[in-house]
C-alpha positions in Angstrom: -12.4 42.2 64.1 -11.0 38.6 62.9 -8.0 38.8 60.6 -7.5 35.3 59.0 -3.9 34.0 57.3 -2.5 31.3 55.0 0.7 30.3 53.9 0.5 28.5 50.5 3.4 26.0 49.4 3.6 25.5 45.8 5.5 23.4 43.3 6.5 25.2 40.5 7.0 23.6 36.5 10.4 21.5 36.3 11.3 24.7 33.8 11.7 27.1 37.0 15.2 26.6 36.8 16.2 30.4 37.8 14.5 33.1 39.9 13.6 35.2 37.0 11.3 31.9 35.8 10.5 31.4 39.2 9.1 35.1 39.0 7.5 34.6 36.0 5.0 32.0 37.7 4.8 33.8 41.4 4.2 37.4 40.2 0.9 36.7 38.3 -0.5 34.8 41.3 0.3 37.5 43.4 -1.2 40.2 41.2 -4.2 37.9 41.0 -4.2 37.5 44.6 -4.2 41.3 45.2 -7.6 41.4 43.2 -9.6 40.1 46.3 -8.0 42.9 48.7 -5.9 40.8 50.1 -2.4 41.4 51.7 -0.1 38.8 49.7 3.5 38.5 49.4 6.6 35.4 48.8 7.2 34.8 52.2 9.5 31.7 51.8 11.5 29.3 50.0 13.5 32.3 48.4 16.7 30.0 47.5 14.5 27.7 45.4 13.7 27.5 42.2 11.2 25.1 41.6 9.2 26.0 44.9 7.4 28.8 47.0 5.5 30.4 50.0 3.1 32.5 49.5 1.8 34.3 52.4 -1.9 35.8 52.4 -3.5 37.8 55.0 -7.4 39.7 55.5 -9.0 41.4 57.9 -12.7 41.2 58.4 -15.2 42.2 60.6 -17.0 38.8 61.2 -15.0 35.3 61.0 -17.3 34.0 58.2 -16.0 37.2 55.9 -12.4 36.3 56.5 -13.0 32.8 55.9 -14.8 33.1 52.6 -12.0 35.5 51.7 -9.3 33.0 52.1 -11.3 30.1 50.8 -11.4 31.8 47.5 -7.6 33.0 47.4 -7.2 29.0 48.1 -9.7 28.2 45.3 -8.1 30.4 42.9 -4.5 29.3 43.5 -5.4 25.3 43.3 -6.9 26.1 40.3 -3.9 26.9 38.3 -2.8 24.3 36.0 0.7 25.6 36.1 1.9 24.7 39.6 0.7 22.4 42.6 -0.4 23.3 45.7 1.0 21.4 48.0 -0.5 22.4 51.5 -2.1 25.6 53.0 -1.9 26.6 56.4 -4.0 29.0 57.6 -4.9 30.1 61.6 -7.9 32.8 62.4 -7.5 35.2 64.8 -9.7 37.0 67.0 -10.5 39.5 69.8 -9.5 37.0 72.2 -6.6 36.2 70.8 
């Protein structure tokens, strides 16, 4: 069993200038996130207005599955025109770990 995570940052539109617009942009990616069974959540940057941390998490039972998984979730949210990713961290963990 490998379970594989990622932490995205992204910069939010200079018009996310309260939580409920900041909401407006996060809440679809989340949702959109979900689709590819996924577990997905806001995991920092909570204070901000203009930024967030989205955390992602799948479990899998070969390395390459995870992998693929969170390649597309990474795909999918560089690929919005409405906000920039900024970095993605991600660690795999296995058995052995």
């Amino acid at each position: 069993m490998y379970t594989e995570t990622a932490v995205f940052d992204l910069l939010l539109p200079g018009d996310s200038r309260s939580l409920k617009q900041k909401r407006s942009y996060v809440r679809p990616i989340l949702a959109m996130l979900k689709k590819y069974e996924v577990s997905a959540a806001e995991v920092g940057f909570h204070d901000l207005h203009a930024r967030a941390q989205l955390g992602v998490a799948v479990v899998a039972a070969e390395a390459a599955q995870a992998r693929a998984v969170i390649d597309t979730c990474e795909n999918q949210v560089a690929g919005r025109p409405e906000i920039e990713l900024l970095s993605v961290k991600r660690r795999l963990y296995g058995d052995d770990d």
